[in-house]
mmCIF file of the N, C-alpha and C atoms, coordinates in Angstrom:
data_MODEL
# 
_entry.id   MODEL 
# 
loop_
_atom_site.group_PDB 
_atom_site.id 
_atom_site.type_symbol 
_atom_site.label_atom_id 
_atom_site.label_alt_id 
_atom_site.label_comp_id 
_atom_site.label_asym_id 
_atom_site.label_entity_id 
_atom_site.label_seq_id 
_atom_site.pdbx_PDB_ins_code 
_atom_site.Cartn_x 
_atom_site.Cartn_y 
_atom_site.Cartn_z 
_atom_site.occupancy 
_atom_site.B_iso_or_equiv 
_atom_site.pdbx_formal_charge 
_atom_site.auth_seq_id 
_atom_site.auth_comp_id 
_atom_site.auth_asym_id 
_atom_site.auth_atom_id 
_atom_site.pdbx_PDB_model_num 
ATOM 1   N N  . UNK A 1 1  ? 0.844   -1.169  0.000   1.00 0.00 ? 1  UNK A N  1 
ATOM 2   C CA . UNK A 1 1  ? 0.000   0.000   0.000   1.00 0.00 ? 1  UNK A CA 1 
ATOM 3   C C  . UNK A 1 1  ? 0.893   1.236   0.000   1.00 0.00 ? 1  UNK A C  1 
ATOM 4   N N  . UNK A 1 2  ? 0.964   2.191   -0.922  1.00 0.00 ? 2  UNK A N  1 
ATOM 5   C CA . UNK A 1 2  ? 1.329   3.595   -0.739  1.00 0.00 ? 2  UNK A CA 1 
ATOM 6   C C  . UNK A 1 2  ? 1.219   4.600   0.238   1.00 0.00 ? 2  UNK A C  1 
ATOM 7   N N  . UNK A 1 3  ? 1.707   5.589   0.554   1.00 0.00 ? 3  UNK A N  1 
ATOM 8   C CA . UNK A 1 3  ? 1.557   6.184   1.597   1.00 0.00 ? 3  UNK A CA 1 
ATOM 9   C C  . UNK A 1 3  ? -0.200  7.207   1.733   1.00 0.00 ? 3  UNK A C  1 
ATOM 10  N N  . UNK A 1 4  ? -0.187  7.408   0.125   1.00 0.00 ? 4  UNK A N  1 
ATOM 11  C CA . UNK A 1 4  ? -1.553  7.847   0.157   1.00 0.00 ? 4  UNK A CA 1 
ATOM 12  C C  . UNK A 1 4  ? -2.722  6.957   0.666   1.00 0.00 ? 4  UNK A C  1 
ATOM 13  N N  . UNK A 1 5  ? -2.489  6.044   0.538   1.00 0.00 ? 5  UNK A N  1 
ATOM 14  C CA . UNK A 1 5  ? -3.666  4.648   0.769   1.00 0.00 ? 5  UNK A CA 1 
ATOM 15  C C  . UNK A 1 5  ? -3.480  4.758   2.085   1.00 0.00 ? 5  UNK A C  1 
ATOM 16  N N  . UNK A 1 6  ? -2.581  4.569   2.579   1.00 0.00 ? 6  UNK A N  1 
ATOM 17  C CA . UNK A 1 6  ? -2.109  4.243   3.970   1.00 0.00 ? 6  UNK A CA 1 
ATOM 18  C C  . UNK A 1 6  ? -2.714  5.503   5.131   1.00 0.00 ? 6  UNK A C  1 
ATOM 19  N N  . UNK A 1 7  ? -2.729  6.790   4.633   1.00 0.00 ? 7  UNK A N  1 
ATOM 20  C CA . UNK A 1 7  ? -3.148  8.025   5.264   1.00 0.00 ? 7  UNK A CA 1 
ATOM 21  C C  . UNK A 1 7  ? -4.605  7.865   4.890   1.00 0.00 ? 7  UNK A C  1 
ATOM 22  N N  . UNK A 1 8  ? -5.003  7.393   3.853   1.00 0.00 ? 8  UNK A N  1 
ATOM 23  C CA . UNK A 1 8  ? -6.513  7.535   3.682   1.00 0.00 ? 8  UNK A CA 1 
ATOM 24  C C  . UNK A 1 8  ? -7.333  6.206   4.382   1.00 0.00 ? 8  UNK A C  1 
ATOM 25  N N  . UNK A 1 9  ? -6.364  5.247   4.343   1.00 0.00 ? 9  UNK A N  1 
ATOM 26  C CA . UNK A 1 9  ? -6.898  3.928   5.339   1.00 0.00 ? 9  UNK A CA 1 
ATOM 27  C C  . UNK A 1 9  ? -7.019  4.561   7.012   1.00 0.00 ? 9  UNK A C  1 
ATOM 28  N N  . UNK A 1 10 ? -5.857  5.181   7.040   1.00 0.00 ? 10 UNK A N  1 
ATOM 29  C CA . UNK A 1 10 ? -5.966  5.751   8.678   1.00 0.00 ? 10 UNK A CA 1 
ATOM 30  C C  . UNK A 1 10 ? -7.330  6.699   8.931   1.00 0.00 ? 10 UNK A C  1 
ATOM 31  N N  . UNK A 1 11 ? -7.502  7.657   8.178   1.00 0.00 ? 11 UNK A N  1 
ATOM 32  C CA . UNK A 1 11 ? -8.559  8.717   7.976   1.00 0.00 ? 11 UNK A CA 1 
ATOM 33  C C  . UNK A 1 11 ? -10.062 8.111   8.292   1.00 0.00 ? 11 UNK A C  1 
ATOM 34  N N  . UNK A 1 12 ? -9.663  6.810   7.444   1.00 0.00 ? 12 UNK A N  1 
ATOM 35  C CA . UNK A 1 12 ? -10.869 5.954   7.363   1.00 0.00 ? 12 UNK A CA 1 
ATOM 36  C C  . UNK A 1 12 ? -11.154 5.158   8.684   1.00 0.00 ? 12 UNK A C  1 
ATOM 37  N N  . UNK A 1 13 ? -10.177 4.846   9.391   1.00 0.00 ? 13 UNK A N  1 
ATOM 38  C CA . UNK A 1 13 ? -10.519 3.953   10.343  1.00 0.00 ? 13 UNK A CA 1 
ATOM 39  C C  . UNK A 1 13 ? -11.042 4.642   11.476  1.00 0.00 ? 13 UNK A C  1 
ATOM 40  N N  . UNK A 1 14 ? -10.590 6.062   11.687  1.00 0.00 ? 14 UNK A N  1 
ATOM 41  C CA . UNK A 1 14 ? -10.605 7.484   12.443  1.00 0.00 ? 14 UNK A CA 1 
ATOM 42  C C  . UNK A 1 14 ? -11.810 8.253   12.808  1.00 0.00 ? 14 UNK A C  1 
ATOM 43  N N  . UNK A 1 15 ? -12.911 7.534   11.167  1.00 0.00 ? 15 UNK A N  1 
ATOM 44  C CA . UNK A 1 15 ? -14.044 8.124   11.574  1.00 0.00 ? 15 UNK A CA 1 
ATOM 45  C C  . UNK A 1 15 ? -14.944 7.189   12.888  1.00 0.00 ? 15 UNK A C  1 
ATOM 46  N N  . UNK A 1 16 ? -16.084 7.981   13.177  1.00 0.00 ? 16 UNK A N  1 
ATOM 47  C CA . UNK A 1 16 ? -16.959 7.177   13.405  1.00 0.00 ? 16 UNK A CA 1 
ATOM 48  C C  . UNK A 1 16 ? -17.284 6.040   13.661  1.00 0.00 ? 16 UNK A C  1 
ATOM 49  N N  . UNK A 1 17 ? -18.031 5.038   14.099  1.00 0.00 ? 17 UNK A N  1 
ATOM 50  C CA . UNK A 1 17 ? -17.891 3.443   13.597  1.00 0.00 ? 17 UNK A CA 1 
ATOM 51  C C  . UNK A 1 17 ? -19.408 3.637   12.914  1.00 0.00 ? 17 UNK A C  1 
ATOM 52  N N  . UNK A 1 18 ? -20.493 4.445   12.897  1.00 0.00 ? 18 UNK A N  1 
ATOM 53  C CA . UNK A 1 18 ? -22.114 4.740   11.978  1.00 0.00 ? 18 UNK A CA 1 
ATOM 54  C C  . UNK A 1 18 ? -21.025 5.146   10.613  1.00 0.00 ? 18 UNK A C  1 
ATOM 55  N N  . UNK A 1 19 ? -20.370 5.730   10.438  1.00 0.00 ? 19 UNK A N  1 
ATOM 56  C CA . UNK A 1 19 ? -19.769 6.507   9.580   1.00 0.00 ? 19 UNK A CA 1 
ATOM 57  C C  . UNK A 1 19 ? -18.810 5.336   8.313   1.00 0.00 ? 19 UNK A C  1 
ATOM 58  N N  . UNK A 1 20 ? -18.447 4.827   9.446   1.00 0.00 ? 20 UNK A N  1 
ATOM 59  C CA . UNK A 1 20 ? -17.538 3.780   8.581   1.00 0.00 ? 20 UNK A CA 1 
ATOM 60  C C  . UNK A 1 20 ? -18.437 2.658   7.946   1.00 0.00 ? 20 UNK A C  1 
ATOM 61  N N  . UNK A 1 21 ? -19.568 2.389   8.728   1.00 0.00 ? 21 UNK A N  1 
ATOM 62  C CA . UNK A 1 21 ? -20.755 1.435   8.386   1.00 0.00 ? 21 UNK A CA 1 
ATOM 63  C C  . UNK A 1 21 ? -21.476 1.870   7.158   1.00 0.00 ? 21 UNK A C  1 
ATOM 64  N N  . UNK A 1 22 ? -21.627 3.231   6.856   1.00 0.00 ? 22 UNK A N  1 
ATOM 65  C CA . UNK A 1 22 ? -21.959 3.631   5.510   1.00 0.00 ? 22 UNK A CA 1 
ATOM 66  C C  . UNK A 1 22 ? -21.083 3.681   4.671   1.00 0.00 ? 22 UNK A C  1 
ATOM 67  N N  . UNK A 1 23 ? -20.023 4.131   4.492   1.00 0.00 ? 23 UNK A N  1 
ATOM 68  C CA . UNK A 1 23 ? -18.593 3.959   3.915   1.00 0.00 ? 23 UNK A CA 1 
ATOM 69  C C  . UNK A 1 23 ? -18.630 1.927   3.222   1.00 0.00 ? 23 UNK A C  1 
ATOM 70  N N  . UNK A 1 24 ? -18.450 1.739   4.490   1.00 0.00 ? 24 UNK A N  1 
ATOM 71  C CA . UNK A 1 24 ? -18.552 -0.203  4.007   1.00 0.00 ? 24 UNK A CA 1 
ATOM 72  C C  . UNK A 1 24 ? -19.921 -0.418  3.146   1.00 0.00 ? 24 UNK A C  1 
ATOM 73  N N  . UNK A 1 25 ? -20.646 0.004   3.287   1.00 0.00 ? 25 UNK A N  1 
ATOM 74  C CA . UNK A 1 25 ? -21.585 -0.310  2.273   1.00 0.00 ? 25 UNK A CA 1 
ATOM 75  C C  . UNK A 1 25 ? -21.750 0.341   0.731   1.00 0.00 ? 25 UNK A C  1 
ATOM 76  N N  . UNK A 1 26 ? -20.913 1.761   1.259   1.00 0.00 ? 26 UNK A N  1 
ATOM 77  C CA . UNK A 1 26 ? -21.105 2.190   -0.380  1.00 0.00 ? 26 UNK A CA 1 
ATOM 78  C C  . UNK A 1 26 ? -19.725 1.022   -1.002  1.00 0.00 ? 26 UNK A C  1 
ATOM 79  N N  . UNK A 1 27 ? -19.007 0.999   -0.483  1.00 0.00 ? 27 UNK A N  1 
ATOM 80  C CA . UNK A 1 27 ? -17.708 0.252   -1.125  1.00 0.00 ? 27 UNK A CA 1 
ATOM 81  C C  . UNK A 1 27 ? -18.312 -0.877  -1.641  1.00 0.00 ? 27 UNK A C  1 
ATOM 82  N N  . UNK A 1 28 ? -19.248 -1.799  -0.729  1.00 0.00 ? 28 UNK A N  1 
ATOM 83  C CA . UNK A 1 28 ? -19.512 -2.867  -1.002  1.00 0.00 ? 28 UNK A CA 1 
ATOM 84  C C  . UNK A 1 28 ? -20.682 -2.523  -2.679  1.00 0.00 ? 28 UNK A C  1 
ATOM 85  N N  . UNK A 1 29 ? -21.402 -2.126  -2.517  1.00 0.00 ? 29 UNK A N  1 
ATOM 86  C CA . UNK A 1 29 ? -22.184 -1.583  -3.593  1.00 0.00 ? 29 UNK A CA 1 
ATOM 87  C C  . UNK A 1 29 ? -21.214 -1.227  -4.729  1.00 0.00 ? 29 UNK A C  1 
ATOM 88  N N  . UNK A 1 30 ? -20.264 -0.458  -4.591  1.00 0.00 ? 30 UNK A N  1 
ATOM 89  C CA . UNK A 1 30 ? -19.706 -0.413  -5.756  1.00 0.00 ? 30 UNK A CA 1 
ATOM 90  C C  . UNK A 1 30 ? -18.781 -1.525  -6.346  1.00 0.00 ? 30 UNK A C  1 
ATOM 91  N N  . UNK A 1 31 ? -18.492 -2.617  -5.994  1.00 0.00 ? 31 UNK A N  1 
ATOM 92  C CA . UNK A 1 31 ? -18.157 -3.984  -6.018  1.00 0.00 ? 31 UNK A CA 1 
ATOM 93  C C  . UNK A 1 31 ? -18.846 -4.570  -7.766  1.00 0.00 ? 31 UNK A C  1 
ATOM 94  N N  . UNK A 1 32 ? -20.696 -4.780  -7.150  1.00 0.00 ? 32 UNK A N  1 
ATOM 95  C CA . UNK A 1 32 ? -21.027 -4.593  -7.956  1.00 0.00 ? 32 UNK A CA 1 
ATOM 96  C C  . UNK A 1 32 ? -21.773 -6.270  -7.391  1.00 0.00 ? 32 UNK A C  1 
ATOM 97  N N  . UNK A 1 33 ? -21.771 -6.472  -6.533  1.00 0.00 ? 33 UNK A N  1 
ATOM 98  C CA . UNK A 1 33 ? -21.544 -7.814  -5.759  1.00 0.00 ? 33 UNK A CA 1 
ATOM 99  C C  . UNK A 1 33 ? -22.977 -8.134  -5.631  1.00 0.00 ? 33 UNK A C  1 
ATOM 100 N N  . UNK A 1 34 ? -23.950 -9.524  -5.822  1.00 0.00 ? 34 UNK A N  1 
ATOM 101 C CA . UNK A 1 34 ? -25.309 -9.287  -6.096  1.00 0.00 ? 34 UNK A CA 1 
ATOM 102 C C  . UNK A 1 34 ? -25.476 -9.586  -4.416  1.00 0.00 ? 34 UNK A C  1 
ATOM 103 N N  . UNK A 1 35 ? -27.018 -8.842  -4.492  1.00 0.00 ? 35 UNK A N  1 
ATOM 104 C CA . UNK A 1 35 ? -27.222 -8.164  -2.974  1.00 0.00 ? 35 UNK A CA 1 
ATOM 105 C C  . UNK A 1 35 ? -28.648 -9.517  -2.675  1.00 0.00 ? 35 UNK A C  1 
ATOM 106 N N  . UNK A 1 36 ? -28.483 -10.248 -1.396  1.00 0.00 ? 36 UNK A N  1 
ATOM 107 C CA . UNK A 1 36 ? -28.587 -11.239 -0.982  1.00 0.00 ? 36 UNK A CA 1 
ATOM 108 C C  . UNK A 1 36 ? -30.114 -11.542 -1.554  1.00 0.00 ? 36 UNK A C  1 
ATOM 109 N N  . UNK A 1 37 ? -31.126 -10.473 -1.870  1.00 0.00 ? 37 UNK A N  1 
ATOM 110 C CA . UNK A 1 37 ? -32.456 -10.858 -2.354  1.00 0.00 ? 37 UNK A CA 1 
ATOM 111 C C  . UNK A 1 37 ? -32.184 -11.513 -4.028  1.00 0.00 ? 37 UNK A C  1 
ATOM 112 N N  . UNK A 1 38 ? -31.286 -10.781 -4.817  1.00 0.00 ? 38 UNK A N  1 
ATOM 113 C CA . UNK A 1 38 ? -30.740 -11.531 -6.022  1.00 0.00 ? 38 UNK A CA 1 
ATOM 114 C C  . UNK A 1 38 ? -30.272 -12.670 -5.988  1.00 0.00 ? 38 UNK A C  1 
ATOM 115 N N  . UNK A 1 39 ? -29.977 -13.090 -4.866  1.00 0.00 ? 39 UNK A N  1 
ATOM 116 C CA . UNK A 1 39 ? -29.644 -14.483 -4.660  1.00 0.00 ? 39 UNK A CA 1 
ATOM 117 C C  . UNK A 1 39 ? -30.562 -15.032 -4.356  1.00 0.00 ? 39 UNK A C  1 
ATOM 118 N N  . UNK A 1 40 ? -31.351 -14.688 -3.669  1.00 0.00 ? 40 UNK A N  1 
ATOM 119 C CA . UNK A 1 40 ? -32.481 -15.497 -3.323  1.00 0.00 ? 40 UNK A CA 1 
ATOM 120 C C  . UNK A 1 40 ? -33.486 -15.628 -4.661  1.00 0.00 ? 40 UNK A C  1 
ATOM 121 N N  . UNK A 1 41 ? -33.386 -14.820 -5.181  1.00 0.00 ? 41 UNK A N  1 
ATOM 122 C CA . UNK A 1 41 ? -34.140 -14.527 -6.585  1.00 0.00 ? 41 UNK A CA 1 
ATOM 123 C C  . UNK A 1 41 ? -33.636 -15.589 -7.599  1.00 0.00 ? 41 UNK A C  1 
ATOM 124 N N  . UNK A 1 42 ? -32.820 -15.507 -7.838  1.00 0.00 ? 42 UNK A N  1 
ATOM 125 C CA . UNK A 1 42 ? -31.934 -16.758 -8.615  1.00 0.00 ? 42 UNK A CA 1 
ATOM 126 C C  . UNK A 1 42 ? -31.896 -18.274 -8.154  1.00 0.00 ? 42 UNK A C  1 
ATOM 127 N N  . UNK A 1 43 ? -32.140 -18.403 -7.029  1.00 0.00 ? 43 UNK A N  1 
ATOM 128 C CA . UNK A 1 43 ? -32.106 -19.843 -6.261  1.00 0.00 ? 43 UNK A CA 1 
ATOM 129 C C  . UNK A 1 43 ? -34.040 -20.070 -6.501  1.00 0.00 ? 43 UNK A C  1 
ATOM 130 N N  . UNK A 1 44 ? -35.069 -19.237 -6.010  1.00 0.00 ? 44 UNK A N  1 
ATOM 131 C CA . UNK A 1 44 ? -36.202 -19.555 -6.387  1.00 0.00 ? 44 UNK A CA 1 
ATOM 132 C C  . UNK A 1 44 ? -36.183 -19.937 -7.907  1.00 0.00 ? 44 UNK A C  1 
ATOM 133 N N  . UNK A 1 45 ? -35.373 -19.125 -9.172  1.00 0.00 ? 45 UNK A N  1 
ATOM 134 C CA . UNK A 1 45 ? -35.707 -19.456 -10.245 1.00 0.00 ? 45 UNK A CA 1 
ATOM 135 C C  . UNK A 1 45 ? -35.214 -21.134 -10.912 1.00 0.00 ? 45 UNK A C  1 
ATOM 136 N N  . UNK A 1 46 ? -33.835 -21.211 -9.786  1.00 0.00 ? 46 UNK A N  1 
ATOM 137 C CA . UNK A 1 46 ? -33.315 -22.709 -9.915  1.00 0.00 ? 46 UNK A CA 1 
ATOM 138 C C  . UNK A 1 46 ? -34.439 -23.659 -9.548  1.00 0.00 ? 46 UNK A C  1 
ATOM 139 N N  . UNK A 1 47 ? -34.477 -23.528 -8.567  1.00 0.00 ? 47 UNK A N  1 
ATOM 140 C CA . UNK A 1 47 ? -35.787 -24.083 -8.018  1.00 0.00 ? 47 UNK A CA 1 
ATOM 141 C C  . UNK A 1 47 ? -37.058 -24.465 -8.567  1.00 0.00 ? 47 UNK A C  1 
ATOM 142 N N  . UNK A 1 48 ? -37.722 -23.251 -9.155  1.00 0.00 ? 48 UNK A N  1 
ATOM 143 C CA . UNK A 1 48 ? -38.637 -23.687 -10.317 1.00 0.00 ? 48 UNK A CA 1 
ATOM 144 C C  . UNK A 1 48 ? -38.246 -24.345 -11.670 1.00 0.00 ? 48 UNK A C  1 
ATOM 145 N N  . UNK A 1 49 ? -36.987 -24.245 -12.117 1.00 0.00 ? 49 UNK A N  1 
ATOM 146 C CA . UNK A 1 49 ? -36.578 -25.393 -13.452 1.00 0.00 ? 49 UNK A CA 1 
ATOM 147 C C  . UNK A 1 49 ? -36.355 -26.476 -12.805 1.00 0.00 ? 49 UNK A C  1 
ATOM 148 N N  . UNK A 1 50 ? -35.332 -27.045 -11.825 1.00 0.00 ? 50 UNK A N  1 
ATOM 149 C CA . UNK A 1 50 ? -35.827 -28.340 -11.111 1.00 0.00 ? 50 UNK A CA 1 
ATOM 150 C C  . UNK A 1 50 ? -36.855 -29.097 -10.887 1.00 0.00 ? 50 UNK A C  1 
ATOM 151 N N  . UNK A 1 51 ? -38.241 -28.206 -10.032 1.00 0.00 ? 51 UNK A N  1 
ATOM 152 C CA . UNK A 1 51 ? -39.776 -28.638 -10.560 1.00 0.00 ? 51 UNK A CA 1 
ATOM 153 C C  . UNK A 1 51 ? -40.171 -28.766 -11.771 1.00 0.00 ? 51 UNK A C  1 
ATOM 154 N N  . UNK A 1 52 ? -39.899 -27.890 -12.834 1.00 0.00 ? 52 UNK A N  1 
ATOM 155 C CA . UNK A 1 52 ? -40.083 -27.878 -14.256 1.00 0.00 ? 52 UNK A CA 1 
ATOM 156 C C  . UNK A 1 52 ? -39.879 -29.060 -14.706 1.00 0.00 ? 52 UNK A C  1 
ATOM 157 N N  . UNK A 1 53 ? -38.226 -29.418 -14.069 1.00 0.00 ? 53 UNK A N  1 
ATOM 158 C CA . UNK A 1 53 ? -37.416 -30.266 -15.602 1.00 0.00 ? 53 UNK A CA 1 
ATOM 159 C C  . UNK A 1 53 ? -38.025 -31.986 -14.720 1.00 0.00 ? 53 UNK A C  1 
ATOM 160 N N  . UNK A 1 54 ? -38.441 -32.423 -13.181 1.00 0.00 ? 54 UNK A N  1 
ATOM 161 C CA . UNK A 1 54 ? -38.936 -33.464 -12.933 1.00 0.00 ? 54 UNK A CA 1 
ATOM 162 C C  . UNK A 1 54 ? -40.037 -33.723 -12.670 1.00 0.00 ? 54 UNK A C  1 
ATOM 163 N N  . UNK A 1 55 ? -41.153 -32.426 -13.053 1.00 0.00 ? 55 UNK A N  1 
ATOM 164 C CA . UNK A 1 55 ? -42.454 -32.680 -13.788 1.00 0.00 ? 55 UNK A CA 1 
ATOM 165 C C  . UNK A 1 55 ? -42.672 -33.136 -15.460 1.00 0.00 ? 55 UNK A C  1 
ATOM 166 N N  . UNK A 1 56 ? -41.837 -32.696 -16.124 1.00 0.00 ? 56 UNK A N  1 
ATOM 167 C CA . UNK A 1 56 ? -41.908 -32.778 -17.799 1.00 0.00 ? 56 UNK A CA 1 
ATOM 168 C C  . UNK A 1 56 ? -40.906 -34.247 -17.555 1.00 0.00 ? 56 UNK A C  1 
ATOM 169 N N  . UNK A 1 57 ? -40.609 -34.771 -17.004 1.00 0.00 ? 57 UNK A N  1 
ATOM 170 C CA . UNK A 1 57 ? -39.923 -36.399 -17.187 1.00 0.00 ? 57 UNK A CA 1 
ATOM 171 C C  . UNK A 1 57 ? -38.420 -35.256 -17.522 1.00 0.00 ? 57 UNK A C  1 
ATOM 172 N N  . UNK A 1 58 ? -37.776 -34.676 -17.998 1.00 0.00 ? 58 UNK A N  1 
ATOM 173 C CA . UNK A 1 58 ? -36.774 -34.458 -18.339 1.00 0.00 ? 58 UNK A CA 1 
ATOM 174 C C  . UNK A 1 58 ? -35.558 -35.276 -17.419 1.00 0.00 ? 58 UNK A C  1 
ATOM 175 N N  . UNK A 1 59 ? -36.049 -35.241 -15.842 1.00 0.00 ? 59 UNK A N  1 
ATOM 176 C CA . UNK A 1 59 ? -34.844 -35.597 -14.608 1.00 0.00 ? 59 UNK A CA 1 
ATOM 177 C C  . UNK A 1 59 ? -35.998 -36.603 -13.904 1.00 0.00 ? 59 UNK A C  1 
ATOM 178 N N  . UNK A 1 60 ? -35.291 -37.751 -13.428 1.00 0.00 ? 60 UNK A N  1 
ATOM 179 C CA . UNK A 1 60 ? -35.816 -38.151 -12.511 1.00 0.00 ? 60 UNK A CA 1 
ATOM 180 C C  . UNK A 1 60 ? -35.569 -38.018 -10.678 1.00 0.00 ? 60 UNK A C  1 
ATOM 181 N N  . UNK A 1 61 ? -36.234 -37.700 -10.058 1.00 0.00 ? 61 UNK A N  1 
ATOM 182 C CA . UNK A 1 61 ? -35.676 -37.462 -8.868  1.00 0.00 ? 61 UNK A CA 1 
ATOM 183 C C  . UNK A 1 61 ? -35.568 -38.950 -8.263  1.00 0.00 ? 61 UNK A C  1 
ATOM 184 N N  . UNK A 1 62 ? -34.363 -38.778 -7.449  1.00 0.00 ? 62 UNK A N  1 
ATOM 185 C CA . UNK A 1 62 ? -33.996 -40.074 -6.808  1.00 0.00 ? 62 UNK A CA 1 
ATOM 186 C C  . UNK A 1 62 ? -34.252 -39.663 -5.059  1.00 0.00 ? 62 UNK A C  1 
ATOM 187 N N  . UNK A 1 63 ? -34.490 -40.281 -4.286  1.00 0.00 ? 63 UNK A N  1 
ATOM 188 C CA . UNK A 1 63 ? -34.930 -40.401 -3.029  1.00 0.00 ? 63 UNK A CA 1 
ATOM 189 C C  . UNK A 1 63 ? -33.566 -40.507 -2.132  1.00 0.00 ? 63 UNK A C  1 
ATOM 190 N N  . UNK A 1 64 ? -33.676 -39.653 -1.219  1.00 0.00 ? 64 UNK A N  1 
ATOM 191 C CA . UNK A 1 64 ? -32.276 -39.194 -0.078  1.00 0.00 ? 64 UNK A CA 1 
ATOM 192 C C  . UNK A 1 64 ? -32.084 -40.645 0.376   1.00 0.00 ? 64 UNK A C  1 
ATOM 193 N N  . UNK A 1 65 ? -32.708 -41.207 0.612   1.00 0.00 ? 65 UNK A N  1 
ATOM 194 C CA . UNK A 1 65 ? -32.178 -43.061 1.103   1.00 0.00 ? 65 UNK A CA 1 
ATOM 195 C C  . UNK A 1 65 ? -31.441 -44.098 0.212   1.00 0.00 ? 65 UNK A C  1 
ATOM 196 N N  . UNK A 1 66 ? -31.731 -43.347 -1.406  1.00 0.00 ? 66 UNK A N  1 
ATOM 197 C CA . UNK A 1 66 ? -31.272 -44.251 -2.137  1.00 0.00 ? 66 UNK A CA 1 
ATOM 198 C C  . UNK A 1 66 ? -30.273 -43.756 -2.706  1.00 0.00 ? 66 UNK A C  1 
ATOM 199 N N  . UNK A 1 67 ? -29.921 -42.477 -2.963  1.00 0.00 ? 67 UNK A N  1 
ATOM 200 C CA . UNK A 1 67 ? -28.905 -41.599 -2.701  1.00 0.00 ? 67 UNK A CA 1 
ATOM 201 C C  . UNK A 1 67 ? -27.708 -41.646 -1.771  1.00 0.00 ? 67 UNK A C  1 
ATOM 202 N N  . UNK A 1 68 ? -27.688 -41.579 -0.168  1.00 0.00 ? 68 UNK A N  1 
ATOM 203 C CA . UNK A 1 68 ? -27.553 -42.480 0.507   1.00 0.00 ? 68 UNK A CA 1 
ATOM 204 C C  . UNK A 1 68 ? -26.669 -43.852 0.395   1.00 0.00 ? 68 UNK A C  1 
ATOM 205 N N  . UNK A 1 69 ? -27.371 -44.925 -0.034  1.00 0.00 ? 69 UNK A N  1 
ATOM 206 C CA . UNK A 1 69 ? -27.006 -46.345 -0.244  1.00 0.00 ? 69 UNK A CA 1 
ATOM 207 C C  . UNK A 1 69 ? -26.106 -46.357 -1.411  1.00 0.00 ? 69 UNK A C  1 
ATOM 208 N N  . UNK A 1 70 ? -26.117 -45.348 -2.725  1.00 0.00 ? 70 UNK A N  1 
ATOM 209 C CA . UNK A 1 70 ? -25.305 -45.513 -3.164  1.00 0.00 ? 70 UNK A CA 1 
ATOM 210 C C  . UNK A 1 70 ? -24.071 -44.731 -2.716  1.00 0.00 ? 70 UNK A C  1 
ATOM 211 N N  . UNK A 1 71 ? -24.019 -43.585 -1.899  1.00 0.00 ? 71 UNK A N  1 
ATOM 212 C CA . UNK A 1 71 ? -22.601 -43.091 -1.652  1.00 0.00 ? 71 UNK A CA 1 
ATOM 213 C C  . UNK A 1 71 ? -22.009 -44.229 -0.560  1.00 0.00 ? 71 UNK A C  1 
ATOM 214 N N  . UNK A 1 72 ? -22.975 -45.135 0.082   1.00 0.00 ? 72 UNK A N  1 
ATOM 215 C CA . UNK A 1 72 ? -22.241 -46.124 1.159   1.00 0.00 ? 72 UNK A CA 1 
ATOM 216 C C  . UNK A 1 72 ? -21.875 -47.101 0.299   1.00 0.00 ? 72 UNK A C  1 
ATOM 217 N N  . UNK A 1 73 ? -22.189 -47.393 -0.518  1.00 0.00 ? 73 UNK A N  1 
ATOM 218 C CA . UNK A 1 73 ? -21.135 -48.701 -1.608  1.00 0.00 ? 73 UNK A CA 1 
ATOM 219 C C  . UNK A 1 73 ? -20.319 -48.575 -1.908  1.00 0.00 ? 73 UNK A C  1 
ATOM 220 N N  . UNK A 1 74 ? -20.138 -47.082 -2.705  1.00 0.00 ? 74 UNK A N  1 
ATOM 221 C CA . UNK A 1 74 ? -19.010 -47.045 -3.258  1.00 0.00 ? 74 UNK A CA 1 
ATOM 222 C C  . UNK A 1 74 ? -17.775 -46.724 -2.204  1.00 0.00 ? 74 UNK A C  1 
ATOM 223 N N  . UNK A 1 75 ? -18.197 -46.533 -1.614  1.00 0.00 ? 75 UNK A N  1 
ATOM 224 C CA . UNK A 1 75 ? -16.562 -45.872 -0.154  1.00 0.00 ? 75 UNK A CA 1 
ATOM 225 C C  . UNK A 1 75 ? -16.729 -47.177 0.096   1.00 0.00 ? 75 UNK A C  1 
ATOM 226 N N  . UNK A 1 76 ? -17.791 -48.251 0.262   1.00 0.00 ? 76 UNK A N  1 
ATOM 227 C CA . UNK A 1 76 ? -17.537 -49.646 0.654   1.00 0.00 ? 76 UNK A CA 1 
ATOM 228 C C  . UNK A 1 76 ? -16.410 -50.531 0.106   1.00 0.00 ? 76 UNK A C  1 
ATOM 229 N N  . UNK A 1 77 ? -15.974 -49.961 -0.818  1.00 0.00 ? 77 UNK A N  1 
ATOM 230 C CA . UNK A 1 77 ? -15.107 -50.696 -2.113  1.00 0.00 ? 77 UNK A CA 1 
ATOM 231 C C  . UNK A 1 77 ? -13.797 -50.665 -1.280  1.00 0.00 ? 77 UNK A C  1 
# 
């Protein structure tokens, strides 16, 4: 880090801790980083092609017990 970074990291740590809490969020925002409802938004839409694709036969769903029995065979080996 440069000395400018280094004086402006200090400046920064200097304020406030409400102050620095807005600071951390604009930083984080400008990232560009998707904000936790977009995730949730994206996991519902996974979610509905999963229902989609093992209602239309595309996938068959297999059952957590039988799922299961096969990861215990194969480490059985």
């Amino acid at each position: 880090m440069n000395e400018l970074n280094e004086k402006l990291l200090q400046e920064v740590l200097s304020l406030p801790s409400h102050l620095r809490t807005i600071l951390i969020d604009k930083l984080i925002e400008s990232l560009n980083i998707p904000i936790q409802k977009e995730i949730d938004d994206l996991w519902a839409e996974e979610a509905e092609k999963r229902v989609s694709d093992i209602n239309s036969g595309k996938v068959k769903a297999i059952s957590g017990e039988k799922v299961f029995e096969e990861i215990q065979s194969r480490f059985k080996k």
